[in-house]
Every structure is written in C-alpha cells, then in structure tokens.
Backbone as XML, in Angstrom:
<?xml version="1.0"?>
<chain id="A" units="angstrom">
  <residue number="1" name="UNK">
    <atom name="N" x="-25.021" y="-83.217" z="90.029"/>
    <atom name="CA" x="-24.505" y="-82.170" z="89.178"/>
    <atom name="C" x="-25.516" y="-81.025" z="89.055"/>
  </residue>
  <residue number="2" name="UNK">
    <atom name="N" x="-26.804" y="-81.505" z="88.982"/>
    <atom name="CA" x="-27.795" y="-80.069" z="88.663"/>
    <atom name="C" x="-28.110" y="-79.200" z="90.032"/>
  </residue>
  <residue number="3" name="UNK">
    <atom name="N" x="-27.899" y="-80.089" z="91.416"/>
    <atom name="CA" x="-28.047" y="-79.243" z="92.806"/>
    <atom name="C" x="-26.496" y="-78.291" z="92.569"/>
  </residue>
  <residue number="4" name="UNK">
    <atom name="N" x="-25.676" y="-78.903" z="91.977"/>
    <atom name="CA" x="-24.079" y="-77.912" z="92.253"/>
    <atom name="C" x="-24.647" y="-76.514" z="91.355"/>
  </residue>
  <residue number="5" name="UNK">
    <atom name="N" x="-25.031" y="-76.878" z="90.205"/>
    <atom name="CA" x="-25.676" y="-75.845" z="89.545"/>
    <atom name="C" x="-26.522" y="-74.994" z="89.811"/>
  </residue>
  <residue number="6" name="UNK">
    <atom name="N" x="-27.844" y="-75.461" z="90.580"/>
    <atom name="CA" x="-28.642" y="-74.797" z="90.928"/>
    <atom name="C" x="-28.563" y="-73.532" z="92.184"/>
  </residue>
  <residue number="7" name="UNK">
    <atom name="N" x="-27.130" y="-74.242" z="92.876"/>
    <atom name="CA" x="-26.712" y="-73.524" z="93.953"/>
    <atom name="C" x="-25.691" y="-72.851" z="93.692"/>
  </residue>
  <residue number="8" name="UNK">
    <atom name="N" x="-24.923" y="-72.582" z="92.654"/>
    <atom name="CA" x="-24.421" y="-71.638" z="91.517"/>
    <atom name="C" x="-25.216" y="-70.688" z="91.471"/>
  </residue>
  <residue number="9" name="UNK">
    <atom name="N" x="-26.474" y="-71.266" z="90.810"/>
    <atom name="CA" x="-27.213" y="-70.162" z="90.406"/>
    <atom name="C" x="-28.054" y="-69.088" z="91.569"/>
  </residue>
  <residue number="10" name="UNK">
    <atom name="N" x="-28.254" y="-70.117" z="92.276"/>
    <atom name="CA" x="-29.126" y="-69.058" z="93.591"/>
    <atom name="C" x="-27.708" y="-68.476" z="94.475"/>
  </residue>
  <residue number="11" name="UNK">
    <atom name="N" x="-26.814" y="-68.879" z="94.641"/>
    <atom name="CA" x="-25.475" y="-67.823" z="94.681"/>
    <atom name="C" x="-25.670" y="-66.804" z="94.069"/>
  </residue>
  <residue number="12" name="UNK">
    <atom name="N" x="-25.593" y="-66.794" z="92.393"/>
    <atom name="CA" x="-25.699" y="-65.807" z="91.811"/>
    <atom name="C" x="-26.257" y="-65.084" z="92.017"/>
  </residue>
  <residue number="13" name="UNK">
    <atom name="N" x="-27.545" y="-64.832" z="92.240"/>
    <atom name="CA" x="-29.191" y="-64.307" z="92.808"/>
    <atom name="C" x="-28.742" y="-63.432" z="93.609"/>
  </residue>
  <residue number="14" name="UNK">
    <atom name="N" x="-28.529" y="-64.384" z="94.488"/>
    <atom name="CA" x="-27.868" y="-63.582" z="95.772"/>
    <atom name="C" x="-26.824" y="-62.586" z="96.022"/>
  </residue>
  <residue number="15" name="UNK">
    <atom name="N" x="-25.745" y="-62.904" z="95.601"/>
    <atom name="CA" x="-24.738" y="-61.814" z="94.976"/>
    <atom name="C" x="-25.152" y="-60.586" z="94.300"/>
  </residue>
  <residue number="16" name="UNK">
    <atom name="N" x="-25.856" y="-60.698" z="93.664"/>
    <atom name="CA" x="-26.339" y="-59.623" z="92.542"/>
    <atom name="C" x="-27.816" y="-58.596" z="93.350"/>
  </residue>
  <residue number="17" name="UNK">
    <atom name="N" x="-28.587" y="-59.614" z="94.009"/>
    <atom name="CA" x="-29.366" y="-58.280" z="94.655"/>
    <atom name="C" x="-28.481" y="-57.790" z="96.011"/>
  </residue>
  <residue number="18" name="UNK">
    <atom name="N" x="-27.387" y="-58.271" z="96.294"/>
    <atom name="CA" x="-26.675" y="-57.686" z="97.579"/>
    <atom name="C" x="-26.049" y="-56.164" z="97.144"/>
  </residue>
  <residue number="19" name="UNK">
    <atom name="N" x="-25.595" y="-56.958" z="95.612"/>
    <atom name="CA" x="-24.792" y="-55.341" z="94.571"/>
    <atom name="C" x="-25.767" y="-54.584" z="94.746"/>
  </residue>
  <residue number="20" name="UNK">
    <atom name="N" x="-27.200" y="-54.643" z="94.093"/>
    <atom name="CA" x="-27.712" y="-53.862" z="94.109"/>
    <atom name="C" x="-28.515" y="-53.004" z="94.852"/>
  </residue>
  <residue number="21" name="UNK">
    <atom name="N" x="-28.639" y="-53.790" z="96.603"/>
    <atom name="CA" x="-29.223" y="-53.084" z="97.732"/>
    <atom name="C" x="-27.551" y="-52.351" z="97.900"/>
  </residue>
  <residue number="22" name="UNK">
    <atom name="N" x="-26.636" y="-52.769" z="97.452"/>
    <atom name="CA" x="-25.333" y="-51.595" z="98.009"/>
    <atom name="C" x="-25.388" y="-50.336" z="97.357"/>
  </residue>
  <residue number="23" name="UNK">
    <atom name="N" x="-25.634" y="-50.789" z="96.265"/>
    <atom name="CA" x="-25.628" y="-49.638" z="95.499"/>
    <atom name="C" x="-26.709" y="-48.831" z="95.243"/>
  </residue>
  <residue number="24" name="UNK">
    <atom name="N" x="-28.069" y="-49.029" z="96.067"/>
    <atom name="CA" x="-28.656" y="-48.617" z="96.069"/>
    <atom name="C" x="-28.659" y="-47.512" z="97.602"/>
  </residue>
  <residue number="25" name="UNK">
    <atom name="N" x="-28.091" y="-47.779" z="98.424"/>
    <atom name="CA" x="-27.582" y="-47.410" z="99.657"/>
    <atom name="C" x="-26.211" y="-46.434" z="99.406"/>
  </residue>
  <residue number="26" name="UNK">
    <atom name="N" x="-25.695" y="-46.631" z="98.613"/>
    <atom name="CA" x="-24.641" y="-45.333" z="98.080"/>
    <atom name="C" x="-25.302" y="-44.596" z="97.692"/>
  </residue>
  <residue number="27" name="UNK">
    <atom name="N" x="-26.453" y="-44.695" z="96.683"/>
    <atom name="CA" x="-26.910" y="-43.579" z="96.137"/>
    <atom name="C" x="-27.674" y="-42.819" z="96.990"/>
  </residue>
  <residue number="28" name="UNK">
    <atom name="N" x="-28.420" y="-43.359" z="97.757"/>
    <atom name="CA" x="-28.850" y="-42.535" z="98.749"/>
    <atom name="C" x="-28.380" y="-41.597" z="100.273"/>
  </residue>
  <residue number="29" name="UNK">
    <atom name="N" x="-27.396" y="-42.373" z="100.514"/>
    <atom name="CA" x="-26.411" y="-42.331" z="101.261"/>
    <atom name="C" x="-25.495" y="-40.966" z="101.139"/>
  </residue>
  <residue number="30" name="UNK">
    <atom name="N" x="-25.694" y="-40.573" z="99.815"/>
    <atom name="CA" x="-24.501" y="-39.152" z="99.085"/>
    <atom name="C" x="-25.767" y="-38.417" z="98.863"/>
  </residue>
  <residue number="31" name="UNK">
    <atom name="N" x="-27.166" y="-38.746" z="98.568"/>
    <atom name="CA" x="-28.143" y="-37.725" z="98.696"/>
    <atom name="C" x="-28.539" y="-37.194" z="99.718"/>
  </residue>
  <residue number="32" name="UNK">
    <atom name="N" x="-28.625" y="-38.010" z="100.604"/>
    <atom name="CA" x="-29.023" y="-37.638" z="102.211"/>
    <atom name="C" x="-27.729" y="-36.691" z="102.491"/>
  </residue>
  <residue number="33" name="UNK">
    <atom name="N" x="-26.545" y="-36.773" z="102.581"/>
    <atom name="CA" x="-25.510" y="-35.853" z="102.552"/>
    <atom name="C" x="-25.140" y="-34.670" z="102.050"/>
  </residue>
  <residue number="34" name="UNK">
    <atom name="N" x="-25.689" y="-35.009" z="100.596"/>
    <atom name="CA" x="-25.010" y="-33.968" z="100.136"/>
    <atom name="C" x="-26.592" y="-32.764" z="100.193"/>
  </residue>
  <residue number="35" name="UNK">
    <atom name="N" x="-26.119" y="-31.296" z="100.328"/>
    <atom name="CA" x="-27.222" y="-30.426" z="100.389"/>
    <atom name="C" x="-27.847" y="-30.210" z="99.360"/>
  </residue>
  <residue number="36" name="UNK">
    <atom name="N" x="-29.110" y="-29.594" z="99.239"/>
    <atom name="CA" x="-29.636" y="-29.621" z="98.127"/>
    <atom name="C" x="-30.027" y="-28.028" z="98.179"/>
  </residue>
  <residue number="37" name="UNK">
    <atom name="N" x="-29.068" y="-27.316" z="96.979"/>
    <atom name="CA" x="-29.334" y="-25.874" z="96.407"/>
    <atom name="C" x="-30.546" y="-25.251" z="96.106"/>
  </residue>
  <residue number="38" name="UNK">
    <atom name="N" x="-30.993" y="-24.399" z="96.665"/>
    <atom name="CA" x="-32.080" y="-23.782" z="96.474"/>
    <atom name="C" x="-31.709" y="-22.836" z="95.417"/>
  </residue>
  <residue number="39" name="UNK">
    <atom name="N" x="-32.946" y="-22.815" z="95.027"/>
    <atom name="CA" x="-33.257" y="-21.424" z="93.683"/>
    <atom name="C" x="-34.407" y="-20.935" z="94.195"/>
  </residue>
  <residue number="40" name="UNK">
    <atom name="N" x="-34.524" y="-19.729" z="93.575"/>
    <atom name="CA" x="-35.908" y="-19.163" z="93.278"/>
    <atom name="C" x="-35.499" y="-18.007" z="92.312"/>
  </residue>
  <residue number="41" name="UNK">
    <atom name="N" x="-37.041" y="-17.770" z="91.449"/>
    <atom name="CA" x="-37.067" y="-16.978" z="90.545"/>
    <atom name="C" x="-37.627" y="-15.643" z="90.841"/>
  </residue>
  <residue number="42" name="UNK">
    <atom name="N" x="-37.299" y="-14.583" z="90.310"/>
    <atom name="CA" x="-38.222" y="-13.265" z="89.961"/>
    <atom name="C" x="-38.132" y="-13.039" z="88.270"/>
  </residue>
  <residue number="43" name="UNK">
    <atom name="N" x="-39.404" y="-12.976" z="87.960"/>
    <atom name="CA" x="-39.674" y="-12.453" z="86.366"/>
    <atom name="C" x="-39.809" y="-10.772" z="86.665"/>
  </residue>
  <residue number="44" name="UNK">
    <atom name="N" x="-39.430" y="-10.282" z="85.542"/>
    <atom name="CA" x="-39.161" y="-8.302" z="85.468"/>
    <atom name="C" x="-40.096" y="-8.617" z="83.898"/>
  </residue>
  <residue number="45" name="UNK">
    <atom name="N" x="-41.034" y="-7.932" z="84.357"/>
    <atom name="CA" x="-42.287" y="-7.862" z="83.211"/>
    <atom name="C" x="-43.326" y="-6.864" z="83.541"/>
  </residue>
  <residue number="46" name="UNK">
    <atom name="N" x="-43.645" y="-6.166" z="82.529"/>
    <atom name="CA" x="-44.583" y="-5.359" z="82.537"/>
    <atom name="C" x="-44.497" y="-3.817" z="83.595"/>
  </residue>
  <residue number="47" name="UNK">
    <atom name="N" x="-43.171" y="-3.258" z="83.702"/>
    <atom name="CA" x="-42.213" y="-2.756" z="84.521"/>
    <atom name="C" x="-42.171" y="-3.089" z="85.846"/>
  </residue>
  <residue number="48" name="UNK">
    <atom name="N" x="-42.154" y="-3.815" z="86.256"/>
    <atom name="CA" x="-42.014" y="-4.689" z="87.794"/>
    <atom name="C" x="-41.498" y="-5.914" z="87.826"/>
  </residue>
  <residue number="49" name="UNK">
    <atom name="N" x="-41.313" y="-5.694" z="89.135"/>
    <atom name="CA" x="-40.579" y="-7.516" z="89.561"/>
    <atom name="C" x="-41.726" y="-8.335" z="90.262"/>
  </residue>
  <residue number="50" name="UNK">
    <atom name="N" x="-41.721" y="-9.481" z="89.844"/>
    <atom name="CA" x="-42.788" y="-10.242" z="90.529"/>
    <atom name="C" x="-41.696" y="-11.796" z="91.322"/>
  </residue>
  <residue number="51" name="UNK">
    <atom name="N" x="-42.100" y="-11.665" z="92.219"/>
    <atom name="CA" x="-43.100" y="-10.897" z="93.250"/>
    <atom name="C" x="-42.041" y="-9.980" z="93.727"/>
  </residue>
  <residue number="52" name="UNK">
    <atom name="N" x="-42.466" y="-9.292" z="94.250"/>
    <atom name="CA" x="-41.868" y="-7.626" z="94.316"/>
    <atom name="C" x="-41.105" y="-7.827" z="95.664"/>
  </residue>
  <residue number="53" name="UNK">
    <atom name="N" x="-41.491" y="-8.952" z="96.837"/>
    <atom name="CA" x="-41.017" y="-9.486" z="97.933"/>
    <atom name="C" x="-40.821" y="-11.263" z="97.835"/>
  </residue>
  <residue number="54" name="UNK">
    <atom name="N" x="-39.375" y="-11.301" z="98.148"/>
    <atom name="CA" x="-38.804" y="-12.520" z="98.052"/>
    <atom name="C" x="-38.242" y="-13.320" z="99.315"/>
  </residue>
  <residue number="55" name="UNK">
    <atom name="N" x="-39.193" y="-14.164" z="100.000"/>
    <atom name="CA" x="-38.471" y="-14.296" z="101.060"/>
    <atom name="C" x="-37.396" y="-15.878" z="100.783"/>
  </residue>
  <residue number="56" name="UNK">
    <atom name="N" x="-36.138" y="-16.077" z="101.227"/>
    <atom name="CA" x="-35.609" y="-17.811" z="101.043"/>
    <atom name="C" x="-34.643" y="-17.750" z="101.842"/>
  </residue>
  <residue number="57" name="UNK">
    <atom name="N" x="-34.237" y="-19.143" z="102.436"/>
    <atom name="CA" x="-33.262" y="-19.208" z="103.124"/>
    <atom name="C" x="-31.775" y="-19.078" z="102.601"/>
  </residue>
  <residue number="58" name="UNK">
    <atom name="N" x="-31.011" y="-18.740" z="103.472"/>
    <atom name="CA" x="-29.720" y="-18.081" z="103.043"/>
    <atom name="C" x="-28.924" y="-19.591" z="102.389"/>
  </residue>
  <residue number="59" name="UNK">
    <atom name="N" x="-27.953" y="-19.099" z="101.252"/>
    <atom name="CA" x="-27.322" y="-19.973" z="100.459"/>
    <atom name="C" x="-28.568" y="-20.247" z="99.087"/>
  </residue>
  <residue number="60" name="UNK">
    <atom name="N" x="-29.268" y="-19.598" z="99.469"/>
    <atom name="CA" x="-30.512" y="-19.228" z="97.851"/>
    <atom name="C" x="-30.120" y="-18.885" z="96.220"/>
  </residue>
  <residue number="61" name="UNK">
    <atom name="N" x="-29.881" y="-19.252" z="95.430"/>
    <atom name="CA" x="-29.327" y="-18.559" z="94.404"/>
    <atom name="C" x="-30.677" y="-18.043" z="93.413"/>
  </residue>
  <residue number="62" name="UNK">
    <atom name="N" x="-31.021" y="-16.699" z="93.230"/>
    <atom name="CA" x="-31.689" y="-16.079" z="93.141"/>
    <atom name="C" x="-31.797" y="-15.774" z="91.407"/>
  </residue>
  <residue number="63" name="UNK">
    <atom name="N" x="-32.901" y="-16.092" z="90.849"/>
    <atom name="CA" x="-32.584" y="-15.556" z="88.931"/>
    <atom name="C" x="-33.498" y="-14.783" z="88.830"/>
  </residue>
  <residue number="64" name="UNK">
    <atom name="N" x="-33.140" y="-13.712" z="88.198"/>
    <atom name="CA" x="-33.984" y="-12.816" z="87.464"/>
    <atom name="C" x="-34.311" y="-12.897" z="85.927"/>
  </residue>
  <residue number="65" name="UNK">
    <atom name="N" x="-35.001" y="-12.982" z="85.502"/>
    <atom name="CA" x="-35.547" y="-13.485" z="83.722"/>
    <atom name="C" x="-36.726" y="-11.821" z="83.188"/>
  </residue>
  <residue number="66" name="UNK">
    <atom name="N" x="-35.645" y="-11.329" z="82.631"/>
    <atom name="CA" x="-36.495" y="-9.771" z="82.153"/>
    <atom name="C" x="-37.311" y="-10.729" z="81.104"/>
  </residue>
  <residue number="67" name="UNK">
    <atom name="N" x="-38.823" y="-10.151" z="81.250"/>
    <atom name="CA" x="-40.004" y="-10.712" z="80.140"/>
    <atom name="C" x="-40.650" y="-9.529" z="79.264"/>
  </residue>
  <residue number="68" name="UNK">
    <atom name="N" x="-39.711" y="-8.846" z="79.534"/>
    <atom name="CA" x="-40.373" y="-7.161" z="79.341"/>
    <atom name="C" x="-39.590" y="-7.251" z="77.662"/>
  </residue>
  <residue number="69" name="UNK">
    <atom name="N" x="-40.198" y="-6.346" z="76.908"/>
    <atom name="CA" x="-39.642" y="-6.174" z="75.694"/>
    <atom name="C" x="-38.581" y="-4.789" z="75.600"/>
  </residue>
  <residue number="70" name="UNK">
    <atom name="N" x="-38.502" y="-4.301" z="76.971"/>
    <atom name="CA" x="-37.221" y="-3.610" z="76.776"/>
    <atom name="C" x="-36.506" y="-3.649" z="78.241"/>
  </residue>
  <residue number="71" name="UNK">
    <atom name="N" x="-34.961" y="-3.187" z="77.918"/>
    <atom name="CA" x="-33.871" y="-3.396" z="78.616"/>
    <atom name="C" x="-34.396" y="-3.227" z="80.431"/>
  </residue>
  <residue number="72" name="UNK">
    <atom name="N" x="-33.856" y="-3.779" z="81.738"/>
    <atom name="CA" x="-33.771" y="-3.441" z="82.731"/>
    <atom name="C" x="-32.576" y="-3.855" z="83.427"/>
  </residue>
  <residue number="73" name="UNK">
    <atom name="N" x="-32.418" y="-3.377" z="84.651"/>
    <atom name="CA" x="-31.144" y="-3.919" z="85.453"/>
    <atom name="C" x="-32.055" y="-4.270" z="86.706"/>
  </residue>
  <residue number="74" name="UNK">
    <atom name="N" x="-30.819" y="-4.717" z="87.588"/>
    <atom name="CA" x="-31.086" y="-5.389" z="89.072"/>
    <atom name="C" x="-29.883" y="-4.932" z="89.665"/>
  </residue>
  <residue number="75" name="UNK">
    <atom name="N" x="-30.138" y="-3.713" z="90.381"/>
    <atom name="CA" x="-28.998" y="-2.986" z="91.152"/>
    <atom name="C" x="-29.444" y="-3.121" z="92.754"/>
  </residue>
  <residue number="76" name="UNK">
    <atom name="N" x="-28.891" y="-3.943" z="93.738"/>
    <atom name="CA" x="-29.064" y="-3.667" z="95.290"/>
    <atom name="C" x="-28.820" y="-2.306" z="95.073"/>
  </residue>
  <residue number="77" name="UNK">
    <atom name="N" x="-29.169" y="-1.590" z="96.436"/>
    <atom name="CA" x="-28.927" y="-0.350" z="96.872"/>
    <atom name="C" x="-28.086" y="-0.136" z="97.336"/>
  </residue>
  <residue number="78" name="UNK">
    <atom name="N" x="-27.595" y="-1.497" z="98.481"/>
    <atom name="CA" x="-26.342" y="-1.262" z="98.993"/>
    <atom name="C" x="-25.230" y="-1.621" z="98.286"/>
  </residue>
  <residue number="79" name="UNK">
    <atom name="N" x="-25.168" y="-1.776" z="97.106"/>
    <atom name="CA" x="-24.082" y="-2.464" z="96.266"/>
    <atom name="C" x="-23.312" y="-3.627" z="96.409"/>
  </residue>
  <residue number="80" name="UNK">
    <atom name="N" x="-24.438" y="-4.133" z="96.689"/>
    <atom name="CA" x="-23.998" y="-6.210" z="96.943"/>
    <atom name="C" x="-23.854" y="-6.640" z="95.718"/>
  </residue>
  <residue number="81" name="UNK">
    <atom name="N" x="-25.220" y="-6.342" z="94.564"/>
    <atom name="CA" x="-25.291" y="-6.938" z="93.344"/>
    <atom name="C" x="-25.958" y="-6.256" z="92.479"/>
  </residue>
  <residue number="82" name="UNK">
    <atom name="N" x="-24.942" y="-6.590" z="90.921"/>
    <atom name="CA" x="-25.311" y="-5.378" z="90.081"/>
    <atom name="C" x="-25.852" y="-5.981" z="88.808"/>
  </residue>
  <residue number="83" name="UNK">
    <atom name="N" x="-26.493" y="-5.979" z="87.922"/>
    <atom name="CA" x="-26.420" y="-6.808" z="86.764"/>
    <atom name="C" x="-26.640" y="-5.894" z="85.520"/>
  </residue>
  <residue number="84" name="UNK">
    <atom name="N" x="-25.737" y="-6.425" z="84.008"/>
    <atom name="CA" x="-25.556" y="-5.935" z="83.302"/>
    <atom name="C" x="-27.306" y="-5.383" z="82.498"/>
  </residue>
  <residue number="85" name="UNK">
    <atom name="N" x="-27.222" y="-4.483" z="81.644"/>
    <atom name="CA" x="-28.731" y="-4.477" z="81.230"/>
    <atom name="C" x="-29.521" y="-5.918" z="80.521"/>
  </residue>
  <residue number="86" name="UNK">
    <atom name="N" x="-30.542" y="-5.945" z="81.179"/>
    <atom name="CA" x="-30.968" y="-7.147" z="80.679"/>
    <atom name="C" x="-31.748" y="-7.055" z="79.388"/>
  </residue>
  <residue number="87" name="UNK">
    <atom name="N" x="-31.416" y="-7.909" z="78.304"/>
    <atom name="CA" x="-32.386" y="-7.850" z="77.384"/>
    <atom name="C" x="-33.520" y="-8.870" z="77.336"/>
  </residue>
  <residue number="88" name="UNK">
    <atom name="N" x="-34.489" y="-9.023" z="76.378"/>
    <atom name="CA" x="-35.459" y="-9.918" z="76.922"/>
    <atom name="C" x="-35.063" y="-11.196" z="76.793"/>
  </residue>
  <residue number="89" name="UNK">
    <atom name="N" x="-35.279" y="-11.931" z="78.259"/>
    <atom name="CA" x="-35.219" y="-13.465" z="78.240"/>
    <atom name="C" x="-33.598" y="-13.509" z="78.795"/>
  </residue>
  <residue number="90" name="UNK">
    <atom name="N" x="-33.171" y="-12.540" z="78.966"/>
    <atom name="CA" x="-31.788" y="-12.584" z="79.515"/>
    <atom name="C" x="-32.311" y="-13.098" z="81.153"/>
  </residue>
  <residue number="91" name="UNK">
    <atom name="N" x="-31.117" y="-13.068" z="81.426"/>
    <atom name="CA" x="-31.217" y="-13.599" z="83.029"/>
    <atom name="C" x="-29.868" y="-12.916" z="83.608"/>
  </residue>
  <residue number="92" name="UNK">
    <atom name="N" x="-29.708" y="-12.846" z="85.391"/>
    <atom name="CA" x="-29.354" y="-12.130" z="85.623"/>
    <atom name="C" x="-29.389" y="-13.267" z="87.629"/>
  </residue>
  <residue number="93" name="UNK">
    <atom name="N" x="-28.589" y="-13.948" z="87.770"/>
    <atom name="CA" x="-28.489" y="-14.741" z="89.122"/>
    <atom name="C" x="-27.283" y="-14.099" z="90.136"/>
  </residue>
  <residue number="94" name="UNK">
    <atom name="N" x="-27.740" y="-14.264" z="91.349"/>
    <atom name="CA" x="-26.803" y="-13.836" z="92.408"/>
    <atom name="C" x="-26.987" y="-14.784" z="93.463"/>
  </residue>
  <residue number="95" name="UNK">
    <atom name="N" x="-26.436" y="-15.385" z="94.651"/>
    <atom name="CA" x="-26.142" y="-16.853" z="95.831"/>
    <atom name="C" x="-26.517" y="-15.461" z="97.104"/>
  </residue>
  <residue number="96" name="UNK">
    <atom name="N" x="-27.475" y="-15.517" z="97.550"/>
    <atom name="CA" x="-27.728" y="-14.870" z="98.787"/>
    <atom name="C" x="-27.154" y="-15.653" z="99.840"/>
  </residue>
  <residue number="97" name="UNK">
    <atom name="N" x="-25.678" y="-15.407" z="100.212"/>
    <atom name="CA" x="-25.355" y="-16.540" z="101.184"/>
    <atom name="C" x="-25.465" y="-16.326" z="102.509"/>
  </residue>
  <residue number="98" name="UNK">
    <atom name="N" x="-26.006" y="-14.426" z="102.976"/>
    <atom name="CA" x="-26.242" y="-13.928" z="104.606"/>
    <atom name="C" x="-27.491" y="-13.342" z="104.824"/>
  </residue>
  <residue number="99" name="UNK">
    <atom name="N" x="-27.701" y="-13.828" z="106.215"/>
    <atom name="CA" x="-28.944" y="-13.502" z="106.300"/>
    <atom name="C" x="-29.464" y="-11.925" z="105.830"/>
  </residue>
  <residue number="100" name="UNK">
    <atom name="N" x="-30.388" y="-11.174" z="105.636"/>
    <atom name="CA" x="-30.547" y="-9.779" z="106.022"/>
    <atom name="C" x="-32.033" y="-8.934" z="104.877"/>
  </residue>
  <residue number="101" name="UNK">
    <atom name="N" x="-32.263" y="-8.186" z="104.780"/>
    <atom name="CA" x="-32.997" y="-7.530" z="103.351"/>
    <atom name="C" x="-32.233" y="-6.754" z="102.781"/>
  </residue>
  <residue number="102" name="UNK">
    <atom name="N" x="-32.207" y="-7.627" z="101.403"/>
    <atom name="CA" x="-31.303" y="-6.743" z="100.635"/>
    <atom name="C" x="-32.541" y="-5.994" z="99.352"/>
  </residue>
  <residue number="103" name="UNK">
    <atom name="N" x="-32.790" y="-4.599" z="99.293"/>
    <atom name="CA" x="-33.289" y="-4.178" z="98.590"/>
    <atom name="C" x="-32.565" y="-3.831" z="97.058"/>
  </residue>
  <residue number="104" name="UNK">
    <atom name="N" x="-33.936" y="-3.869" z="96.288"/>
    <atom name="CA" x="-32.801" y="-3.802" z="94.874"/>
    <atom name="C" x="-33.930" y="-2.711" z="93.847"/>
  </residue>
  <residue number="105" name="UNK">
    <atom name="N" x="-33.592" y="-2.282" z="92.842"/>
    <atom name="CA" x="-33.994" y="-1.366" z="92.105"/>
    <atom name="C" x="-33.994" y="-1.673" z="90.787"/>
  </residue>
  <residue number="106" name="UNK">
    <atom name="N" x="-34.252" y="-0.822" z="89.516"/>
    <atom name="CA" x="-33.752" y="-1.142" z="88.195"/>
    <atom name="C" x="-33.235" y="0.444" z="87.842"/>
  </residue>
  <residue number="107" name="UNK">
    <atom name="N" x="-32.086" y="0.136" z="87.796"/>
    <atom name="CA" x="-31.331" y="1.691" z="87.450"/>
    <atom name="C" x="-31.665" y="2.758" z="86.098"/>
  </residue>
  <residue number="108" name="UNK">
    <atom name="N" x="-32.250" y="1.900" z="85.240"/>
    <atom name="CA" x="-33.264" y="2.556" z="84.091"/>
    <atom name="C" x="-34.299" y="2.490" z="83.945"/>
  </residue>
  <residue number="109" name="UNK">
    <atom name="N" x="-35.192" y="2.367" z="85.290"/>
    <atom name="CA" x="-36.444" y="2.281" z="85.445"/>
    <atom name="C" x="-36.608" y="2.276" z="87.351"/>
  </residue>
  <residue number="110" name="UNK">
    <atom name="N" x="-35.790" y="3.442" z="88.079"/>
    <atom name="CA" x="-35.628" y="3.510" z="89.237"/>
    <atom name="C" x="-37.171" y="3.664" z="90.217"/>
  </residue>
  <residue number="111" name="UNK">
    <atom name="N" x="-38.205" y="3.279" z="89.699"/>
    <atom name="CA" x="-39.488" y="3.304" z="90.767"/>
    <atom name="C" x="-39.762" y="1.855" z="90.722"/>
  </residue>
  <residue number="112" name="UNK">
    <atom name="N" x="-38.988" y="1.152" z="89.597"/>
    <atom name="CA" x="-39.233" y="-0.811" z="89.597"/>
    <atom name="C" x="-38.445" y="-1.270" z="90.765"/>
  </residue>
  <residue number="113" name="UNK">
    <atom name="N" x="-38.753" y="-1.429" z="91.754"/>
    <atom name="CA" x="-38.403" y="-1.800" z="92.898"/>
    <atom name="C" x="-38.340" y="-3.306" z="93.685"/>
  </residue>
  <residue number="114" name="UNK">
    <atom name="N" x="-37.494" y="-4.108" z="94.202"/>
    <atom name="CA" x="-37.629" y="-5.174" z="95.032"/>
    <atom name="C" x="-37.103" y="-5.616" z="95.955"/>
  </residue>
  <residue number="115" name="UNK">
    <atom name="N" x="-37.375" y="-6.192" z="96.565"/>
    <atom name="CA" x="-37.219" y="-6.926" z="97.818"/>
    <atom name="C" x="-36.464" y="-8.523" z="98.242"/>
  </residue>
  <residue number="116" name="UNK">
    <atom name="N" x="-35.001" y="-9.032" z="98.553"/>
    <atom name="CA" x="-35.026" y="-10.486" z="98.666"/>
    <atom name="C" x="-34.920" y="-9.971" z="100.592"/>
  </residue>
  <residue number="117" name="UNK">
    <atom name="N" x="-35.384" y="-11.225" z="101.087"/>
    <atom name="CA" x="-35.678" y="-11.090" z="102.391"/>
    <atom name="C" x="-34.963" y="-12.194" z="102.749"/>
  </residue>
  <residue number="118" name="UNK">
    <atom name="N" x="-33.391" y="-12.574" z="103.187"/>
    <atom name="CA" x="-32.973" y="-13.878" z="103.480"/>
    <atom name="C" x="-32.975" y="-14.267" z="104.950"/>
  </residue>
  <residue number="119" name="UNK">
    <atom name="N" x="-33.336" y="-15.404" z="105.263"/>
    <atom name="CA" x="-33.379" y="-16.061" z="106.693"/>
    <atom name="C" x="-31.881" y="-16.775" z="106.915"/>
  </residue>
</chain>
C-alpha cells in the first residue's frame, strides 16, 4: 500500500514540473515572438532639445517631456508631426514607423531645433 502511494506521489512530482517546464516554454515562446517596442526620449529644457540629434530604428515611438517652466511645441518641418503647446512635464509622443530625417522645431521658440534620424 505505501509503494502504490509513494508512486502516486512521485507521479505527482512529475506531472507538476512537466506543467511547469510547459508553461514555462509558453512564456517564452510568445516573448521570443512577439516584438519588443522601442522608445526613446527627448527632454525640451532650458530652451533646447536634448539631445538635439536622435538616431533609432524605425517603428520607434519617440516622447518628448518639456522640463522648461514655460510653454513649447514639437512641429516637423515637413508636417509629419505636430504637438499641442506643451506645458511643464507635459509630454508630447509620435511612432517613427519610415525610415528618413525628420527635422523638427518649436513653433514658439523657432531657433529650438531637432533632429530624429530613423534607420
């Protein structure tokens, strides 16, 4: 009676780390798959963008965070992307999804100038 048991129990054992090498193999399995979103930041402080040149690969989603204690924008030149005035600590994101340089400006402070450079 205690070998029927004991081999119950190391069944059990067994069963249960099989769940958990499976399921440990799903989880990785949908990470390895699935892509992983890039960001990057520019801070607008002290009337400039830092860093003033941004290089990332395309599908980048890009934030701007004004640190400045008064209003700016983030206007491309070519009118890809526009953002409302930023107040401080506001933010201001756009998905660079093609390659190219897209230059950008601040429309109430037009010599604050920048650069995203996508690959």
């Amino acid at each position: 009676m205690k070998k029927k048991f004991a081999r119950i129990g190391l069944a059990s054992v067994v069963v249960a780390l099989l769940a958990m090498f499976a399921a440990a193999g799903r989880v990785g399995g949908a990470g390895a798959q699935e892509k992983a979103t890039a960001t990057a930041e520019v801070k607008i402080d002290n009337f400039s963008f830092g860093p003033v040149a941004l290089t990332v690969p395309a599908g980048t989603t890009v934030t701007w965070t004004n640190r400045d204690d008064i209003p700016h924008t983030v206007v491309s030149t070519d009118g890809v992307f526009k953002s409302k005035a930023l107040d401080t600590d506001d933010k201001f994101s756009f998905v660079f999804s093609k390659a190219g340089t897209y230059s950008y400006f601040c429309s109430i402070h037009p010599k604050m100038t920048g650069q995203v450079i996508v690959h």
